[in-house]
Backbone atoms as SQL, in Angstrom:
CREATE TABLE atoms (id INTEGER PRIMARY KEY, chain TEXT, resi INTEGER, resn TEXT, atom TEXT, x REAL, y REAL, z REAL);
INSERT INTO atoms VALUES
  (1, 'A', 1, 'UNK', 'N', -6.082, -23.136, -13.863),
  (2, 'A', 1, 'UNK', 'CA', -6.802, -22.805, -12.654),
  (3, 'A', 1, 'UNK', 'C', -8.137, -22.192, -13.061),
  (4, 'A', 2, 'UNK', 'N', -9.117, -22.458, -12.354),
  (5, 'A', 2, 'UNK', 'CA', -10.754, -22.087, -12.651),
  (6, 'A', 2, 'UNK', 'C', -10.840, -21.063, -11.882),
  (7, 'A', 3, 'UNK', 'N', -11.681, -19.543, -13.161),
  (8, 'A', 3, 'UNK', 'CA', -11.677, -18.556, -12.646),
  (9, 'A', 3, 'UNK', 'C', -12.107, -18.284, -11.458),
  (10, 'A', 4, 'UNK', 'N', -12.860, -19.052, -10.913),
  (11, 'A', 4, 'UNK', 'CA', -12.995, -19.012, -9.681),
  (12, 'A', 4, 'UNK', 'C', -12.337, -19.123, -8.416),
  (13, 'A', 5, 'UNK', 'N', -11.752, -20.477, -8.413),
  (14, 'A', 5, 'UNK', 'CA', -10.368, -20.774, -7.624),
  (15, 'A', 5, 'UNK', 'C', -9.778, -19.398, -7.924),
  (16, 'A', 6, 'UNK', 'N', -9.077, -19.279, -8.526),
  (17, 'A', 6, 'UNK', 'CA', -8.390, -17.581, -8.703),
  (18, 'A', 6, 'UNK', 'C', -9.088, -16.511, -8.110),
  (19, 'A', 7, 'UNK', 'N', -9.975, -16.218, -8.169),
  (20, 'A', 7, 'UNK', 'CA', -10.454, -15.442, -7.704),
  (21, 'A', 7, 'UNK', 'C', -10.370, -15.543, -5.972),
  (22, 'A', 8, 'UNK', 'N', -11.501, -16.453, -6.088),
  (23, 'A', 8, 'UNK', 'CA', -11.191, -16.267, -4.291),
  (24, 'A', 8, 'UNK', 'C', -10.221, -16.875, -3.551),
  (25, 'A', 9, 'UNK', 'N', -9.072, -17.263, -3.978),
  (26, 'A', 9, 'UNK', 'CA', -7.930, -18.266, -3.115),
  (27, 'A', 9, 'UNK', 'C', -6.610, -17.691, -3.768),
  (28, 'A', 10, 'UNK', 'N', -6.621, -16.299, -4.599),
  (29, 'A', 10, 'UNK', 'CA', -5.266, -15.533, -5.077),
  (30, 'A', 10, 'UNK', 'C', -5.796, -14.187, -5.319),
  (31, 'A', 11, 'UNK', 'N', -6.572, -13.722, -6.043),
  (32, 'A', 11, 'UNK', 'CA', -6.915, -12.350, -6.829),
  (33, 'A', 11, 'UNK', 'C', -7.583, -11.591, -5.382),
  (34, 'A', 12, 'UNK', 'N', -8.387, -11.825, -4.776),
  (35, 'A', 12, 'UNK', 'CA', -8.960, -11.196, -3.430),
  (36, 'A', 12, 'UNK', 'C', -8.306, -11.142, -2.573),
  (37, 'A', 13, 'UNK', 'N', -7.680, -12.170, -2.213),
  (38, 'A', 13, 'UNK', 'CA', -6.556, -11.983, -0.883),
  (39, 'A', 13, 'UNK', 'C', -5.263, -11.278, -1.168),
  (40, 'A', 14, 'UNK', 'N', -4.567, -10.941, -2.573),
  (41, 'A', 14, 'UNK', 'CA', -3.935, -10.390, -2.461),
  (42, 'A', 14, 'UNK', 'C', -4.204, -9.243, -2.627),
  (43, 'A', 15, 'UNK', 'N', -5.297, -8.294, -3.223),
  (44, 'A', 15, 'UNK', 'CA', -5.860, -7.351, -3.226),
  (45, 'A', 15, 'UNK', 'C', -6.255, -6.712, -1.499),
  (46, 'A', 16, 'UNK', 'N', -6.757, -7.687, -0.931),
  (47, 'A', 16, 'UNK', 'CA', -6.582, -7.263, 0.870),
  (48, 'A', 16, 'UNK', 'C', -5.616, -6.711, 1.074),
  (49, 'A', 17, 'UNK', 'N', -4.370, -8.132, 1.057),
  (50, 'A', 17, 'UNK', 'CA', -2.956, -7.629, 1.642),
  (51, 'A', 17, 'UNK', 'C', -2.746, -6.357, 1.107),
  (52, 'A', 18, 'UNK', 'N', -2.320, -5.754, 0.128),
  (53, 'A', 18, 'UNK', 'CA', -2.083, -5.069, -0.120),
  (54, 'A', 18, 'UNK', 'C', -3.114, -3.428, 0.230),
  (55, 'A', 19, 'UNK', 'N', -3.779, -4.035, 0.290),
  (56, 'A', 19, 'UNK', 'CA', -4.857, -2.496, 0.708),
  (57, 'A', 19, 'UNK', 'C', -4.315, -2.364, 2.195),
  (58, 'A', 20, 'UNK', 'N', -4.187, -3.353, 2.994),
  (59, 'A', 20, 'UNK', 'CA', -4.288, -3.615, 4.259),
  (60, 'A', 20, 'UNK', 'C', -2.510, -2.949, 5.236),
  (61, 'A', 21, 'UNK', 'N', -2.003, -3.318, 3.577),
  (62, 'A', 21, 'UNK', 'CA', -0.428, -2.783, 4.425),
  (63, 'A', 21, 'UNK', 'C', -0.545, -1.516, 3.705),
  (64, 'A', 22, 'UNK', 'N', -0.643, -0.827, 2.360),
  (65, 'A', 22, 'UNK', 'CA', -0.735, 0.563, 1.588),
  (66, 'A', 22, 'UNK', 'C', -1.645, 1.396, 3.225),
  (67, 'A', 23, 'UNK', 'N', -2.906, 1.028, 3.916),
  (68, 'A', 23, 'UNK', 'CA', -3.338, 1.817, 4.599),
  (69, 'A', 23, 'UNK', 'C', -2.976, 1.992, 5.765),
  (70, 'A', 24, 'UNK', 'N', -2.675, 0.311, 6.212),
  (71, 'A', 24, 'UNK', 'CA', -2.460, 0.385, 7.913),
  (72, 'A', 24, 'UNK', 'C', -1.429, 0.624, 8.178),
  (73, 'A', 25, 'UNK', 'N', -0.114, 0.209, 7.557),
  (74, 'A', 25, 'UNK', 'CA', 1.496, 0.588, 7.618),
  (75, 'A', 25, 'UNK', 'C', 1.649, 2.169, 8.317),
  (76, 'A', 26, 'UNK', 'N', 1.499, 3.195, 7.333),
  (77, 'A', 26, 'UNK', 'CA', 1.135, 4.433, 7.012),
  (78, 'A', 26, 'UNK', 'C', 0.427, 4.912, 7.957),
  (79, 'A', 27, 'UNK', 'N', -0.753, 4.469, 8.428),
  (80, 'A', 27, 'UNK', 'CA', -1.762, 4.749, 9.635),
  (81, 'A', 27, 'UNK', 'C', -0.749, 4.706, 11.294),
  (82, 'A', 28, 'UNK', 'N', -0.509, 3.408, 10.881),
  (83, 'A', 28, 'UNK', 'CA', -0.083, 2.847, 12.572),
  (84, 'A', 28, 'UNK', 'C', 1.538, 3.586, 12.718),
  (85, 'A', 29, 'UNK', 'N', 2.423, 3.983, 11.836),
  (86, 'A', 29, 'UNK', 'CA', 3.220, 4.305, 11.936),
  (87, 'A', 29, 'UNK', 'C', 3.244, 6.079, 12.469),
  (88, 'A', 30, 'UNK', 'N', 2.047, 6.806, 11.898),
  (89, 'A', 30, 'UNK', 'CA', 2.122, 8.106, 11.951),
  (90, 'A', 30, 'UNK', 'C', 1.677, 8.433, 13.104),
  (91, 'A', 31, 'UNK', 'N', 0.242, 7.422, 13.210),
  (92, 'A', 31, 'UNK', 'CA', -0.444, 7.328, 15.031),
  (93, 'A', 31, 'UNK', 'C', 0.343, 6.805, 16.072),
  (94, 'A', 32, 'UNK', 'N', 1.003, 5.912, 15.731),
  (95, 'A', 32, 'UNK', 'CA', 2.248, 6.111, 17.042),
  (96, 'A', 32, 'UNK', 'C', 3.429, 7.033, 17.542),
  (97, 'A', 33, 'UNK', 'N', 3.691, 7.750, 16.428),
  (98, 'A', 33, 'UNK', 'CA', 4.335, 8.882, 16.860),
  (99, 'A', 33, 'UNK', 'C', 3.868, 10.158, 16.825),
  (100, 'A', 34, 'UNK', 'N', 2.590, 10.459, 16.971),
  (101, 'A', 34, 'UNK', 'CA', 1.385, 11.401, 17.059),
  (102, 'A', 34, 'UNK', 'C', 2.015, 12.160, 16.380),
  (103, 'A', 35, 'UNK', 'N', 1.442, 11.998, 15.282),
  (104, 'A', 35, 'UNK', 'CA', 1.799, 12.979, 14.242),
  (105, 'A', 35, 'UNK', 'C', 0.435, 13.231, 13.160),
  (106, 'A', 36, 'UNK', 'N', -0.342, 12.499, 13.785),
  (107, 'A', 36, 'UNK', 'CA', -1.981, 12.974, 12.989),
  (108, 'A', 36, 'UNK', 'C', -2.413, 14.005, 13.365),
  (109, 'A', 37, 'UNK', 'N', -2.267, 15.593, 13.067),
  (110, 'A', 37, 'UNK', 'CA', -2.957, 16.430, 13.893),
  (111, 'A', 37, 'UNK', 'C', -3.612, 17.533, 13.275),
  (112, 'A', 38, 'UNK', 'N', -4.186, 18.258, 14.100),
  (113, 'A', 38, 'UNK', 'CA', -4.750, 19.048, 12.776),
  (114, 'A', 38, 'UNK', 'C', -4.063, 19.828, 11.724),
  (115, 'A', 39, 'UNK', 'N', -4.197, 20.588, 10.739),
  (116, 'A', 39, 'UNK', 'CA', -3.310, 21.523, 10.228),
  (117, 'A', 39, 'UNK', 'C', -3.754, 22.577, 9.589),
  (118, 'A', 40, 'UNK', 'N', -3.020, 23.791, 9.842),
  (119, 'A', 40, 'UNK', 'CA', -3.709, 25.324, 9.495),
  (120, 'A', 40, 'UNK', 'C', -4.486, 25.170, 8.534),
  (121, 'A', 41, 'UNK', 'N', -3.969, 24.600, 7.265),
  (122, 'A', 41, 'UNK', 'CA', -4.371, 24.858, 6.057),
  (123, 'A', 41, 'UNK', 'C', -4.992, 23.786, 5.498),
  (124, 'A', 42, 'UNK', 'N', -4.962, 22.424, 5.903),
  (125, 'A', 42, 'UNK', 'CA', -6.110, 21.697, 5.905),
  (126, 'A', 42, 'UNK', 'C', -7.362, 21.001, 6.467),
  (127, 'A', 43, 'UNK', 'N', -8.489, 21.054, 5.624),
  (128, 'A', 43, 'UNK', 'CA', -9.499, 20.492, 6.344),
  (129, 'A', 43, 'UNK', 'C', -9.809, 19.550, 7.215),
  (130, 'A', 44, 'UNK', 'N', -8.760, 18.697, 7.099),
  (131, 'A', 44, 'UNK', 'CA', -8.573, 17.699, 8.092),
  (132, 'A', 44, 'UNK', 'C', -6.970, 17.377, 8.598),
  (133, 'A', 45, 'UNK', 'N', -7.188, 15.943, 9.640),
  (134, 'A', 45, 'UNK', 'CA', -6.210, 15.889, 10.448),
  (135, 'A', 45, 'UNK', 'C', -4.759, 15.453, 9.285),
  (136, 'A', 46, 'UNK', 'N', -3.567, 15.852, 9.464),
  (137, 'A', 46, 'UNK', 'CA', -2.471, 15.248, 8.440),
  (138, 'A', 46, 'UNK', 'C', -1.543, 15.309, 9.266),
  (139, 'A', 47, 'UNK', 'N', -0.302, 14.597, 8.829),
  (140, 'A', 47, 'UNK', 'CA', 1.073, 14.746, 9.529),
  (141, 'A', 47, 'UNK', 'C', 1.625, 16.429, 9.216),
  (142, 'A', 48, 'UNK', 'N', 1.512, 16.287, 10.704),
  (143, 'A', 48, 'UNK', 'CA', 1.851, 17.985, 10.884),
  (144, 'A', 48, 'UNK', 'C', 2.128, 17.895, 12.248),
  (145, 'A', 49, 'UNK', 'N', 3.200, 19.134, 12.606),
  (146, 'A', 49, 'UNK', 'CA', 3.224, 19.471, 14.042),
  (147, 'A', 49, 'UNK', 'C', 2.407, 19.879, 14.635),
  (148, 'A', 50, 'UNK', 'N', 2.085, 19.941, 16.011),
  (149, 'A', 50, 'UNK', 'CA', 0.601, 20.705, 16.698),
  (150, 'A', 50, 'UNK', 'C', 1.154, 21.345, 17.863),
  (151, 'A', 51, 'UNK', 'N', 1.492, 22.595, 18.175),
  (152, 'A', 51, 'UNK', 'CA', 0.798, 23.287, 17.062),
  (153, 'A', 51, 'UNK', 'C', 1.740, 23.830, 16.121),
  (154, 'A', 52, 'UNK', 'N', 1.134, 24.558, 14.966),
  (155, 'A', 52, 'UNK', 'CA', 1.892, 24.377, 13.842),
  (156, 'A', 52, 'UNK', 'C', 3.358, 25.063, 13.741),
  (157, 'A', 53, 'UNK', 'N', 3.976, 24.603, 13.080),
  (158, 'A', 53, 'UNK', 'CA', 5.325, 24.969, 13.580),
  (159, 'A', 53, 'UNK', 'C', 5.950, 24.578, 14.782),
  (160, 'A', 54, 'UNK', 'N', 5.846, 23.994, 15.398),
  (161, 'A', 54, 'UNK', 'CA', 6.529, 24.093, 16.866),
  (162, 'A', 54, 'UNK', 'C', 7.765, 22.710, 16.570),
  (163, 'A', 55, 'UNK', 'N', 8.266, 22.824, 17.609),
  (164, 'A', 55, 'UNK', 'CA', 9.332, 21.753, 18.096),
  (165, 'A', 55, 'UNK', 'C', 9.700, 21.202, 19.540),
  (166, 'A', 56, 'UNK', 'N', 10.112, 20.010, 19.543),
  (167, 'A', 56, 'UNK', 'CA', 10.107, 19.610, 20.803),
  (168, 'A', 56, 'UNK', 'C', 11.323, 20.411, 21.745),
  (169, 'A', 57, 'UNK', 'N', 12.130, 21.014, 21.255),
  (170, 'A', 57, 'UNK', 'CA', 13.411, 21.807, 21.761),
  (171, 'A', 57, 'UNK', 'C', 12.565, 23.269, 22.129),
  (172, 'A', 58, 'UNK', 'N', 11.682, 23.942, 21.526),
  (173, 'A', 58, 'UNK', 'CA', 11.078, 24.989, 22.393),
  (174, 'A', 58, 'UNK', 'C', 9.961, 24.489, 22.916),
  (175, 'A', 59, 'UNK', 'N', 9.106, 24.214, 22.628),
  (176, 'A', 59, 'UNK', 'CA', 7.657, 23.650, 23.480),
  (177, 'A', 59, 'UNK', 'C', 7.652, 22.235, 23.543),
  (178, 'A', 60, 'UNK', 'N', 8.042, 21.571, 25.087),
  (179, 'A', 60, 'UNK', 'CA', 8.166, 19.982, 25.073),
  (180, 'A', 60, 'UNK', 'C', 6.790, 19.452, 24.962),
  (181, 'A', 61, 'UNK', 'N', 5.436, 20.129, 24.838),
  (182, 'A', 61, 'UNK', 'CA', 4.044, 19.465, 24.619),
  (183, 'A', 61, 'UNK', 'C', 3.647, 19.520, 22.846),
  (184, 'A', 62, 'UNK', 'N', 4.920, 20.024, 22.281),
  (185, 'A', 62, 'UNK', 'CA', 4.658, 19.928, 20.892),
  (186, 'A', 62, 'UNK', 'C', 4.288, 18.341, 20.324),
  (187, 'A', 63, 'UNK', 'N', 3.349, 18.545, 19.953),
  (188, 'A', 63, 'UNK', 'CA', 2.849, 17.057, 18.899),
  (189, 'A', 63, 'UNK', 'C', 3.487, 16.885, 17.840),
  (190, 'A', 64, 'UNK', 'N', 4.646, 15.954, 17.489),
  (191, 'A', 64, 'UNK', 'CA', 4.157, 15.834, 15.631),
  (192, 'A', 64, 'UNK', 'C', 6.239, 15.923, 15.665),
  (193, 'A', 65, 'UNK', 'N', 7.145, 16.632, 16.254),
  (194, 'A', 65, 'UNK', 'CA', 8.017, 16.703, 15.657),
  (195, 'A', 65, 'UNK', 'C', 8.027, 18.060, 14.809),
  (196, 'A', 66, 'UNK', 'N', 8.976, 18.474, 14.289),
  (197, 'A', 66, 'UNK', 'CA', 9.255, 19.766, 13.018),
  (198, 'A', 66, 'UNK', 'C', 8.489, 20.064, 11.879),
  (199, 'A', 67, 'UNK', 'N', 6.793, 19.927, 11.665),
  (200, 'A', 67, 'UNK', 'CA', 6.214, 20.021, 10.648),
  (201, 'A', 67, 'UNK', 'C', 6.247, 19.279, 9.698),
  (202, 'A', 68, 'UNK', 'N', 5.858, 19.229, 8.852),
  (203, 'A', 68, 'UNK', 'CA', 5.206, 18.665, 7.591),
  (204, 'A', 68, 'UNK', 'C', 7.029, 17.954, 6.894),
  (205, 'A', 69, 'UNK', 'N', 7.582, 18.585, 6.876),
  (206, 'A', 69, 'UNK', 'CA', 9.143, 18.212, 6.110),
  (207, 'A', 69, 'UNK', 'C', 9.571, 16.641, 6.828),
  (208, 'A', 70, 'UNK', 'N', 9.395, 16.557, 8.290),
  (209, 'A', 70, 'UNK', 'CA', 10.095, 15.510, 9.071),
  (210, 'A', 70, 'UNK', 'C', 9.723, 14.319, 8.497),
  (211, 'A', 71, 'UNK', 'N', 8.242, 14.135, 7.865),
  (212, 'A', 71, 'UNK', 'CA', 7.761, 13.167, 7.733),
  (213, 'A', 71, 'UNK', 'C', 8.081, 12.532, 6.448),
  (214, 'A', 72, 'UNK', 'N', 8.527, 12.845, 5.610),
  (215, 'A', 72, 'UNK', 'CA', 8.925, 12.344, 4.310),
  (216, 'A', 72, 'UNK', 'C', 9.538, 11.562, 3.832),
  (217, 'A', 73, 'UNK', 'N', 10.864, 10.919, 5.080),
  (218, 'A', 73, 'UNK', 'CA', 10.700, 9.129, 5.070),
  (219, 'A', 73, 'UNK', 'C', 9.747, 8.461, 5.008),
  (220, 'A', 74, 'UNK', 'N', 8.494, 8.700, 5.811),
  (221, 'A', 74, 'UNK', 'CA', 7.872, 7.986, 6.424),
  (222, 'A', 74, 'UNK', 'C', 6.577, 7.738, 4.962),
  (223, 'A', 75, 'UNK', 'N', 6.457, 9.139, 4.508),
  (224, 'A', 75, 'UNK', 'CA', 6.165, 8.976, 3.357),
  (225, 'A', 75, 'UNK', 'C', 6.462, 8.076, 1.873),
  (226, 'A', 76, 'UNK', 'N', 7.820, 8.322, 1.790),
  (227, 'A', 76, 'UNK', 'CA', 8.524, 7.465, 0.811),
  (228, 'A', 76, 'UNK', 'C', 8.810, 6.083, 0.971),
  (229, 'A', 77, 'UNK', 'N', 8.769, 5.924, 2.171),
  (230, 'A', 77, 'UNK', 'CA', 9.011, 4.110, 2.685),
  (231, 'A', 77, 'UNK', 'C', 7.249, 3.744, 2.674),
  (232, 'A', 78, 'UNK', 'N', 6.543, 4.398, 2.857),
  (233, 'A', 78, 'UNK', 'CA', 5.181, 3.883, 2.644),
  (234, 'A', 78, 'UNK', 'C', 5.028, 3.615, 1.139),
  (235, 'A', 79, 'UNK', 'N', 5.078, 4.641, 0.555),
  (236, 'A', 79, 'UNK', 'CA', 5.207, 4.647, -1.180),
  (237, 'A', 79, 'UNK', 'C', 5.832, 3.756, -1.743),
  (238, 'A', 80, 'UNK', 'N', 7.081, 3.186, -1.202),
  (239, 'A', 80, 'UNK', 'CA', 8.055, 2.336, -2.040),
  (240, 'A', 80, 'UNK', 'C', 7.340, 0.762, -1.236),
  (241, 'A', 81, 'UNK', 'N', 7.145, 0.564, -0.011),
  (242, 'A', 81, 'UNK', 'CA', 6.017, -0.653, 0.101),
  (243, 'A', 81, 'UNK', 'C', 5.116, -0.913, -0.292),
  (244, 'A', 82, 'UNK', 'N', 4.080, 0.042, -1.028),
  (245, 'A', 82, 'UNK', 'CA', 2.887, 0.137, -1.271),
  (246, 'A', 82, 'UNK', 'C', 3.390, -0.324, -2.652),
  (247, 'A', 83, 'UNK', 'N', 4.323, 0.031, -3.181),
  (248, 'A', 83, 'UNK', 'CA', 4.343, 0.044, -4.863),
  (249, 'A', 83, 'UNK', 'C', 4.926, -1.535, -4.909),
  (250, 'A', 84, 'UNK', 'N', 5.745, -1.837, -4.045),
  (251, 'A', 84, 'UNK', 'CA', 6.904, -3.089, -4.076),
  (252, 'A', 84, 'UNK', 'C', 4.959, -4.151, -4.113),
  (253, 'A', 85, 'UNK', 'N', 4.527, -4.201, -2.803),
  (254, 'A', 85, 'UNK', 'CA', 3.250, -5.189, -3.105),
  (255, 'A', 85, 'UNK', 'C', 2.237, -5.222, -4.425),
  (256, 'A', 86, 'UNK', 'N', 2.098, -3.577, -4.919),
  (257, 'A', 86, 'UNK', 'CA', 1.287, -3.703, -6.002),
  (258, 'A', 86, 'UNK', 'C', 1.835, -4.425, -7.582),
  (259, 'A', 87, 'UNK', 'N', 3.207, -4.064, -7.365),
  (260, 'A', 87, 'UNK', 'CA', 3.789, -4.876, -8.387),
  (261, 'A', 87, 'UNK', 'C', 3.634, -6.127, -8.475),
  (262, 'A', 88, 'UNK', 'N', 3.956, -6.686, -6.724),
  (263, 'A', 88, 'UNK', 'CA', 4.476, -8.201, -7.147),
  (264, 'A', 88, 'UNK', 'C', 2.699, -9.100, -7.125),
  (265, 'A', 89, 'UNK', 'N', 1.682, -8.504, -6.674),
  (266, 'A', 89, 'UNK', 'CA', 0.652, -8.505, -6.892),
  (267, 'A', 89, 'UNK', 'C', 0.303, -8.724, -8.562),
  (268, 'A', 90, 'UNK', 'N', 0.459, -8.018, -9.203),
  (269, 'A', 90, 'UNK', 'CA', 0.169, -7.493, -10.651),
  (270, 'A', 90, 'UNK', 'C', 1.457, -8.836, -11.375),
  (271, 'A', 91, 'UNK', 'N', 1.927, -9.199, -10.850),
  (272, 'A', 91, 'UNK', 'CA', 3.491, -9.889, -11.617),
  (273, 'A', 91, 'UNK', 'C', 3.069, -11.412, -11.420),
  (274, 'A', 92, 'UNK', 'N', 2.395, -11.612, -10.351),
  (275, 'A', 92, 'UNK', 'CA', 1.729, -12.753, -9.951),
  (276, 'A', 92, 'UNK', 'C', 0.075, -12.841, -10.724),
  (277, 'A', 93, 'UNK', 'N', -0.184, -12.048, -11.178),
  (278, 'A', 93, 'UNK', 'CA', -1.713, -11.931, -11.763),
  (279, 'A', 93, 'UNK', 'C', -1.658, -11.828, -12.950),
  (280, 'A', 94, 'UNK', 'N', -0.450, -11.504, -13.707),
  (281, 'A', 94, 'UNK', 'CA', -0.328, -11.670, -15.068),
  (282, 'A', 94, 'UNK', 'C', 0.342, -13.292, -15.308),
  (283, 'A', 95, 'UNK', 'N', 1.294, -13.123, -14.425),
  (284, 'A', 95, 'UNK', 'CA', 1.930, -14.810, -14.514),
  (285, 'A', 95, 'UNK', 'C', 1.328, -15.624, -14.787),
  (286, 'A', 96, 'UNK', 'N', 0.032, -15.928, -13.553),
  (287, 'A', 96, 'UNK', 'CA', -1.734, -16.962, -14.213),
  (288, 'A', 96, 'UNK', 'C', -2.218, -16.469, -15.147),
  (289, 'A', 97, 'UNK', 'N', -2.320, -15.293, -15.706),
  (290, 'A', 97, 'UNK', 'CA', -3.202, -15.471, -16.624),
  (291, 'A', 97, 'UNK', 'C', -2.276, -15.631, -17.905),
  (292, 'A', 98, 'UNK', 'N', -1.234, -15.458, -18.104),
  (293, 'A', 98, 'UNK', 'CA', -0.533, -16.403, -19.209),
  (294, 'A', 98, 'UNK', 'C', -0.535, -17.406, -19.220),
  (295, 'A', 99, 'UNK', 'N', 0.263, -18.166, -17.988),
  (296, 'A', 99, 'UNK', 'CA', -0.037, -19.539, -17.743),
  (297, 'A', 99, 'UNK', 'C', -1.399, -20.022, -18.611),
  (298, 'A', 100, 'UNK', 'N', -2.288, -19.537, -17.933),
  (299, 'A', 100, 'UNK', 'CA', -3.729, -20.236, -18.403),
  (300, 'A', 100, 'UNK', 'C', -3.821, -19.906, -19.834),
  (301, 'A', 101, 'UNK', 'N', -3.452, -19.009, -20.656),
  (302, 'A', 101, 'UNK', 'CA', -3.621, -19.048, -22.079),
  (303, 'A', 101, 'UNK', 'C', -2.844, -20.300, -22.733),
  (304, 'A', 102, 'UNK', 'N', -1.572, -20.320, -22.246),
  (305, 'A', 102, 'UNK', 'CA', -0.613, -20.958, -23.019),
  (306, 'A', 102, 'UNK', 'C', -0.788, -22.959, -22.676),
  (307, 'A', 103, 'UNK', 'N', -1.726, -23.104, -21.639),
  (308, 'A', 103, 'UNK', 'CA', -2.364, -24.237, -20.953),
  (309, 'A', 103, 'UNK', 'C', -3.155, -24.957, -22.108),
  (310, 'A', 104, 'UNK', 'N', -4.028, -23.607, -22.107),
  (311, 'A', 104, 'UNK', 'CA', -5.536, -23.818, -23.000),
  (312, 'A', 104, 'UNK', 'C', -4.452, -23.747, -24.459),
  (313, 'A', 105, 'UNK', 'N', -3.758, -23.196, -25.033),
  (314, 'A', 105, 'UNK', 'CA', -3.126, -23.375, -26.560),
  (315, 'A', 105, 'UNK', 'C', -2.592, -24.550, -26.500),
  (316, 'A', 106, 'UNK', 'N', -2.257, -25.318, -25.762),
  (317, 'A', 106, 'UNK', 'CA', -1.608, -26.654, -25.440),
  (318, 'A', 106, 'UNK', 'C', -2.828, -27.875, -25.841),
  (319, 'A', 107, 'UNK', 'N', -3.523, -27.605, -24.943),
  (320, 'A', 107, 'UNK', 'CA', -4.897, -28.029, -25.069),
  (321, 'A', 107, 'UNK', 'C', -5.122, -28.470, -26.507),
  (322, 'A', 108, 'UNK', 'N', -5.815, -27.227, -27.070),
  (323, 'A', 108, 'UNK', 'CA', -6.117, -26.853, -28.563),
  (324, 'A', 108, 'UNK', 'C', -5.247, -27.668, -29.546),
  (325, 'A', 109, 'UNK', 'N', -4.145, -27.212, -29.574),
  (326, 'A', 109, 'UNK', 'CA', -3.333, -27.597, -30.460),
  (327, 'A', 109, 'UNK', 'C', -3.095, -29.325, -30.640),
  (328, 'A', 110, 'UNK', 'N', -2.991, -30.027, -29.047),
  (329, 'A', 110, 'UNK', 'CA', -3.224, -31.562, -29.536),
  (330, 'A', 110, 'UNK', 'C', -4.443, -32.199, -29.640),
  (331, 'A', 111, 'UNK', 'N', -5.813, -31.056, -29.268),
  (332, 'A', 111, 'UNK', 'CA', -7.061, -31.522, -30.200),
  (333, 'A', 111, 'UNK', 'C', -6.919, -31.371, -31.467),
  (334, 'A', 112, 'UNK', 'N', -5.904, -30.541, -31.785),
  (335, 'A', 112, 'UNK', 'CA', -6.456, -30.182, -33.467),
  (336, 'A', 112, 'UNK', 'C', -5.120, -31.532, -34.295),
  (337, 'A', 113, 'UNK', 'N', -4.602, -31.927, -33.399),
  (338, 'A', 113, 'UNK', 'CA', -3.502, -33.025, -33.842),
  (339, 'A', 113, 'UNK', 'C', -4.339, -34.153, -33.877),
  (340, 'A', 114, 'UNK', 'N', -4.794, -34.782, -33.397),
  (341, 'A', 114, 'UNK', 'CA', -6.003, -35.804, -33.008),
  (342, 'A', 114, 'UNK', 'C', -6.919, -35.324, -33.839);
């Protein structure tokens, strides 16, 4: 395959996919159960309850669920998707580029027979 073909018709598009589910998965999952909110101690918005500490069993306008702890499925199933694509990404990108060495030694070897 010509580095090119590779490039733009395997090496870029799977580099998307994978950016595309590592960010948006993670995004769309936390923003639908409003759990982006601000938090005491950081500068910006994170999965956190709002306000901090709270729960839906004492304050029913609590945002977010039980703090920072609840979310750590949501964390680890992002992590273990994110890693499952980067692998098979990387497993598929080494695959061609062996392929293509062992192509081109094929090559070589019945020029140098001839």
């Amino acid at each position: 395959m010509k580095e090119k073909t590779f490039r733009n018709y395997l090496e870029i598009p799977l580099y998307i996919a994978t950016l595309a589910v590592s960010i948006g998965v993670p995004c769309a999952a936390l923003l639908n159960q409003e759990v982006i909110n601000p938090g005491p101690d950081d500068p910006y918005c994170v999965p956190n309850s709002y306000p901090a500490g709270c729960t839906k069993e004492d304050n029913p306008s609590c945002r977010g669920g039980e703090g920072r702890g609840s979310f750590l499925s949501i964390y680890v199933s992002a992590l273990a998707l994110t890693l499952t694509i980067a692998t098979f990404t990387l497993l598929v990108t080494m695959a061609l580029i062996i392929h293509s060495f062992c192509r081109n030694e094929r090559k070589l070897r019945k020029a140098v027979k001839g």
